[in-house]
C-alpha positions in Angstrom: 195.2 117.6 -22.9 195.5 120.4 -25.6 196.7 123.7 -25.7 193.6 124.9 -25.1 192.7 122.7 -22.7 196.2 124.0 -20.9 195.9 127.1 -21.0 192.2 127.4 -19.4 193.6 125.0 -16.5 196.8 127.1 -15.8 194.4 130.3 -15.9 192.4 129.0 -12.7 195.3 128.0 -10.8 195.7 128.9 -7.0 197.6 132.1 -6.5 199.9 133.1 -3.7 201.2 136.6 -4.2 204.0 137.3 -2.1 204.1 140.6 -1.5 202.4 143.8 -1.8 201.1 147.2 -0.3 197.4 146.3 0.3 195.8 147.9 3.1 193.4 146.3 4.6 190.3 148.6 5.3 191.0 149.8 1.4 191.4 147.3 -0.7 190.0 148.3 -3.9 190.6 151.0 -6.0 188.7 154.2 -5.1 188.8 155.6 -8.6 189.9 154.8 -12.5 192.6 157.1 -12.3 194.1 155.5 -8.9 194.3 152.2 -11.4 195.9 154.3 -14.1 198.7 156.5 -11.8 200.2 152.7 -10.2 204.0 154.3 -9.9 205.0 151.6 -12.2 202.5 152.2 -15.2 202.8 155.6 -14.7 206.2 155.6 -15.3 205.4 154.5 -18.7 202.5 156.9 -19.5 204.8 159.9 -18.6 207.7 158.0 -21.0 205.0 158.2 -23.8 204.2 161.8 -22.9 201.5 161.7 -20.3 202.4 165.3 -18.1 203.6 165.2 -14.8 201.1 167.7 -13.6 198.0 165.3 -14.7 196.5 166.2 -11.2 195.6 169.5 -12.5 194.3 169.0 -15.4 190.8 169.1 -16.4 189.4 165.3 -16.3 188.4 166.1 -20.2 192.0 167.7 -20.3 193.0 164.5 -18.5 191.3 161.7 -19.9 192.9 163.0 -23.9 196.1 163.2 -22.0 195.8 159.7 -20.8 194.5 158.2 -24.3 197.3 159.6 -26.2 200.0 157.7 -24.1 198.3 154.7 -23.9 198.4 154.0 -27.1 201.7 154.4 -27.1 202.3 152.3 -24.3 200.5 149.3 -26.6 203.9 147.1 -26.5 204.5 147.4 -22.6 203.5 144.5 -20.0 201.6 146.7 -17.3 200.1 147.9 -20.7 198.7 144.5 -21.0 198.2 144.6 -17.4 195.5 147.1 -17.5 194.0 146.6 -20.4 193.0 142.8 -18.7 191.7 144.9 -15.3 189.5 146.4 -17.2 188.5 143.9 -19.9 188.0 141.1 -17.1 187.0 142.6 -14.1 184.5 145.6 -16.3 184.1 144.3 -18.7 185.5 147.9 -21.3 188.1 147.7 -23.8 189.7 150.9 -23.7 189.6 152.3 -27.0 188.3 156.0 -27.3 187.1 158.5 -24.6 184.0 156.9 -24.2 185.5 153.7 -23.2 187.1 155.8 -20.8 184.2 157.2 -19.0 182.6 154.0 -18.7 185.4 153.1 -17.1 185.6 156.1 -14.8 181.8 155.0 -13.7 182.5 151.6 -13.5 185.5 152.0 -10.8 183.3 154.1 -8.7 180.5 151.5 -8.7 182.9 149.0 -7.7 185.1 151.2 -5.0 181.3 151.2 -3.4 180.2 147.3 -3.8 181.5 145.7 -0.5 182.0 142.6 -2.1 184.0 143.6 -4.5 188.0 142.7 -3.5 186.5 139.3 -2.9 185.4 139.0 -6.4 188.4 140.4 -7.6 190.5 138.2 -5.9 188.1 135.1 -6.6 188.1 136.1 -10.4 192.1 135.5 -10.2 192.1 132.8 -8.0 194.3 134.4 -5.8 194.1 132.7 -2.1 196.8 134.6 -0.2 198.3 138.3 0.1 201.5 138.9 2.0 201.7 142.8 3.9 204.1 143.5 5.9 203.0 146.4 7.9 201.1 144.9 10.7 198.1 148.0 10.4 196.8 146.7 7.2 196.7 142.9 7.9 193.6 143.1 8.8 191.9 142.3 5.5 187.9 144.0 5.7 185.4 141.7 4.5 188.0 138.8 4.0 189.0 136.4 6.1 191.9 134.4 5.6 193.8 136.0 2.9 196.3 138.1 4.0 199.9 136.9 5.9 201.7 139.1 7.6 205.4 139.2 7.1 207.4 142.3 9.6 209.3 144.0 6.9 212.6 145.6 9.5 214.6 147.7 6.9 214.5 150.5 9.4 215.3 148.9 12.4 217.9 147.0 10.8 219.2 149.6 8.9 218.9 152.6 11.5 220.9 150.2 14.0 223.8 149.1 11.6 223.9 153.3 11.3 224.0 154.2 14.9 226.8 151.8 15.2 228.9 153.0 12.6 228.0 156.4 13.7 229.5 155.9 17.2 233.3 156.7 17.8 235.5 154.3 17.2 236.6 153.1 20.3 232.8 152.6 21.7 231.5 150.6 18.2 231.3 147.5 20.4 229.4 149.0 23.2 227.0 150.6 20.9 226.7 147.2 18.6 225.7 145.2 21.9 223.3 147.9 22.6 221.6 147.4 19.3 221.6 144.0 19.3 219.3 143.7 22.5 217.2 145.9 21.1 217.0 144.1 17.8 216.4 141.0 19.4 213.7 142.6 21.7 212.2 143.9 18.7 212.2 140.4 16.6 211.0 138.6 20.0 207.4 141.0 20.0 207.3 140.5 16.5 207.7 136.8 16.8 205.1 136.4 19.9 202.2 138.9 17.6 202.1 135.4 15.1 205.1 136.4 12.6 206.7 133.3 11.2 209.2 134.9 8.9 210.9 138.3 8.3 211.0 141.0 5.2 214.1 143.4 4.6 215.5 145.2 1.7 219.1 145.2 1.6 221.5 147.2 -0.5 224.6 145.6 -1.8 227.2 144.2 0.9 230.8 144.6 0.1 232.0 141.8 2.4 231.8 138.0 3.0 229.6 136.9 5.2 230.7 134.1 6.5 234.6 136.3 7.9 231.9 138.2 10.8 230.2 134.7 11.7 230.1 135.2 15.1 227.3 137.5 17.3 230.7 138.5 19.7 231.3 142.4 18.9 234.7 142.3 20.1 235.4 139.7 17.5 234.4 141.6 14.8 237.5 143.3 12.9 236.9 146.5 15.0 233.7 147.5 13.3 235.9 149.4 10.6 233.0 149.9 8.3 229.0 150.4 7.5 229.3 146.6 6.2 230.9 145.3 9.0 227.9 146.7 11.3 225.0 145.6 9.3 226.9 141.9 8.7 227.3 141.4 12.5 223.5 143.0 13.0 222.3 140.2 10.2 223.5 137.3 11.7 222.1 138.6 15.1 219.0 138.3 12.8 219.9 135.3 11.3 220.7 133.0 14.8 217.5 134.8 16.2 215.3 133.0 12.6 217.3 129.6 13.8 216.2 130.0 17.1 212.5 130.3 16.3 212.2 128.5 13.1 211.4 132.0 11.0 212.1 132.2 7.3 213.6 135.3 5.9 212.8 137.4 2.7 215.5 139.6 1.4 214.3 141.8 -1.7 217.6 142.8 -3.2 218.8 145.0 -6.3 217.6 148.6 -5.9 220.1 151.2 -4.5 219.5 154.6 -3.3 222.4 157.3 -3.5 223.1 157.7 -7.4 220.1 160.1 -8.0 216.8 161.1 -5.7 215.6 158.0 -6.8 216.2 154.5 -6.3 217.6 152.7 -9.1 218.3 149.0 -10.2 221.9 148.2 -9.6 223.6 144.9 -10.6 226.0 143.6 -8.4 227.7 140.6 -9.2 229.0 140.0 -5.4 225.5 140.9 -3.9 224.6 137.6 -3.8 227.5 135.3 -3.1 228.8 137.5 -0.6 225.3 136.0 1.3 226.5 132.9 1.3 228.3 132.7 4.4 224.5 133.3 6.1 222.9 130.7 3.8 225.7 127.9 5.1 225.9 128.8 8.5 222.3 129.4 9.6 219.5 126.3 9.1 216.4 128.8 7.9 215.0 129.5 5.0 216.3 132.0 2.8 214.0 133.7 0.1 215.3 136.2 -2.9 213.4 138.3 -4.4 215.7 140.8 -7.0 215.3 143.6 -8.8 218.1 144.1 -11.0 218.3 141.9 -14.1 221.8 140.6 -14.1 221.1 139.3 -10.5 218.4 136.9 -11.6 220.7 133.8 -12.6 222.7 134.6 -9.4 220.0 133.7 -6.9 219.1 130.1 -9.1 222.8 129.6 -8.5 222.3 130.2 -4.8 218.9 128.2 -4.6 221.3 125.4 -6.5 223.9 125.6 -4.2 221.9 125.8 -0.9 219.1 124.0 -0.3 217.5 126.4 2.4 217.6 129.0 -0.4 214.5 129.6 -2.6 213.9 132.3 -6.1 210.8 134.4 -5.3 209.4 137.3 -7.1 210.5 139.8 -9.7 210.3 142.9 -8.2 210.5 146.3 -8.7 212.2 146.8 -12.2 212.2 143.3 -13.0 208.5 143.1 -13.3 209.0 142.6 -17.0 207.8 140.1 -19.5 211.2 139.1 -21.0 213.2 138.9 -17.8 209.7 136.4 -16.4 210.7 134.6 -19.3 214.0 134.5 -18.8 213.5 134.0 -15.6 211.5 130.6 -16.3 214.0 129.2 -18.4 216.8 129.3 -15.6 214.6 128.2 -13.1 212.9 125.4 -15.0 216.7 124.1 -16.2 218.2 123.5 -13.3 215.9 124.0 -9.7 213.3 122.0 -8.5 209.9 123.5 -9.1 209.2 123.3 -5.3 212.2 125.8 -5.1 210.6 128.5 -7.0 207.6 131.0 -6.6 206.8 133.2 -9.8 204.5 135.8 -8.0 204.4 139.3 -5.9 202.9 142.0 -6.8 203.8 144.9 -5.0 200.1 146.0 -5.6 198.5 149.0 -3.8 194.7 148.0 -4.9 193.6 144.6 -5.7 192.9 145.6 -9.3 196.7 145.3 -10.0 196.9 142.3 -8.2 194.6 140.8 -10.5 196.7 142.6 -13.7 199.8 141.6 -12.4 198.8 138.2 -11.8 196.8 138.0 -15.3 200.1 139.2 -16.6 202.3 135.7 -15.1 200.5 133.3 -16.0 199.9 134.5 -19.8 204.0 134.7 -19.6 203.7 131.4 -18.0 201.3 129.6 -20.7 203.8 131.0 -23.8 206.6 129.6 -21.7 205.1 126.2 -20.9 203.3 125.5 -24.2 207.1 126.1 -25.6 208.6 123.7 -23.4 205.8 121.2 -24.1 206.1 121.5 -28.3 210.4 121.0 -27.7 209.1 117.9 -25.9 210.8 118.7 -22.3 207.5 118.3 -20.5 204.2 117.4 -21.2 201.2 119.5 -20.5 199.9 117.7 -17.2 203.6 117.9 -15.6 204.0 121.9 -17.0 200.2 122.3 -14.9 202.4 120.3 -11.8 205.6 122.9 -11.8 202.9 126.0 -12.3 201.1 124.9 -9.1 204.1 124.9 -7.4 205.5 128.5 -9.1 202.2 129.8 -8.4 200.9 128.6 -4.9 202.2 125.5 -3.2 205.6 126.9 -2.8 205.5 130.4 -1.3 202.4 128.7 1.1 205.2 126.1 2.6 207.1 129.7 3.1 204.9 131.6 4.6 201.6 129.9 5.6 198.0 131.1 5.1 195.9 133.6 7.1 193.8 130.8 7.6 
């Protein structure tokens, strides 16, 4: 096999993308400029000058606007991310204002061609699509692609806040409280089909493993916001034993320090998990944010077997931490450990960008590894089918 040969292979493999925003009776994009305003690549058309009040402009006023940042935006990823939407799925090379306007007309035709998330999807290869809000599993005109996954940040999080909230003396009360109601929660979630569970968590100041048991009373007096959501996620935690659920965290992005959320690194977020990863015989999946978190999850996955590296997400989403991000996880994991792909897409044109986006990183990564002589190309096509597909699958399942 050749590069060539390689690179066409690794192009058409499976996908499994791990998470996203898709709704299911919208899947496609109803307009150019719903493509264009994804939160992420806006953030980098607005860094290049792109005005925040782009809703009232003119579309002439609009569309100059737009040009003139995007070809400032020429060294970015989701750069490269849109300009394949549009090159493979229309076709355009977005040059000049008329490039645009084709563009504009071609994203109408397609919002209104019922086959079209299909053929975006099938264009990608792109077989499965976690959601995790249970009204847009329903996936119109496609059966079979999407997994549901209960994301539980506000349950999980309002009920570590009620108990903490509650006097002092009457913590305990209040955490058994929330506790059957967690667990009455999890069991509907459980008997609607759900075979693992999504939550965000901020940074956890604490050990795990010194509030190992589900008995309030034993737990140091609930002294603190950590002690409450500890106790509340091994409640979670015994529960995913019980019924042989997996569990996502996405971890790295704190609110507080602004009106936005921000990447934070933490270099205790992680290890101060362990105690759940040692105690509890699920699966564990980390999916990070923030950079300097990314070798301390392959640690994790290297220590404990039950724990796997998932997704970049959120500001991680960039081409030199995917790289980076590669190189840790080929040196030292099993590539059955590892999935490369979510895409936290709203339409399934980003899904397609996003994933376009991986596995170009991925070929520049593997062709390097093959010319250093650490793999050859048929065993670097055998670790992407696992990075890209086979592994998040023995996660999560298919909608089949």
């Amino acid at each position: 096999m050749n590069k060539e040969q390689f690179i066409s292979e690794l192009e058409n493999l499976r996908v499994y993308d791990a998470h996203s925003h898709l709704v299911g009776s919208k899947l496609c994009a109803a307009d150019f400029w719903e493509i264009i305003h994804y939160f992420w690549f806006l953030r980098e058309l607005q860094g290049a000058g792109y005005p925040d009040n782009y809703n009232d402009l003119t579309e002439e006023k609009r569309v100059d606007a737009f040009l003139s940042a995007f070809n400032k935006t020429k060294s970015t990823g989701m750069h490269y991310a849109v300009r394949r939407i549009f090159k493979d799925l229309y076709g355009i090379e977005i040059t000049d204002t008329r490039s645009v306007y084709s563009c504009l007309e071609k994203v109408k035709a397609s919002f209104n061609n019922p086959g079209w998330a299909k053929e975006t999807l099938d264009r990608g290869n792109i077989k499965a699509v976690i959601v995790n809000n249970e009204e847009h599993k329903n996936f119109i005109r496609l059966d079979g692609v999407s997994v549901w996954v209960p994301r539980i940040d506000g349950k999980l999080h309002g009920a570590a806040r009620r108990i903490f909230e509650a006097e002092a003396g009457k913590r305990a009360e209040a955490a058994e409280k929330e506790r059957t109601e967690l667990l009455q929660y999890l069991g509907e979630l459980h008997s609607k089909g759900a075979n693992a569970i999504m939550t965000t968590l901020g940074s956890i100041g604490k050990k795990t493993w010194q509030n190992s048991t589900e008995k309030p009373e034993k737990l140091v007096h609930f002294s603190s916001f950590d002690d409450c959501i500890i106790y509340l996620l091994h409640v979670l935690c015994r529960f995913a034993e019980d019924q042989s659920l997996n569990i996502q965290f996405f971890l790295g992005v704190e609110h507080g320090f602004s009106t936005v959320a921000v990447p934070v690194d933490n270099n205790e977020r992680i290890v101060n998990l362990y105690g759940l990863f040692e105690k509890y015989k699920i699966n564990f999946d980390l999916n990070v944010a923030s950079e300097g978190n990314i070798l301390d999850i392959v640690q994790a996955a290297h220590i404990f077997r039950n724990v796997y590296t998932g997704g970049l997400w959120w500001f991680s989403f960039r081409p030199s931490v995917y790289l980076d991000t590669m190189a840790k996880r080929f040196e030292v994991l099993a590539s059955t450990k590892s999935y490369s792909i979510i895409s936290d897409a709203r339409c399934v044109e980003w899904c397609y960008g996003k994933c376009a986006l991986v596995k170009k990183l991925a070929g520049d990564f593997f062709i390097r590894k093959v010319e250093e002589g650490f793999v050859s190309f048929e065993d670097a096509l055998d670790i992407a089918k696992d990075w890209f597909y086979t592994t998040a699958e023995s996660l999560y399942g298919t909608g089949k």
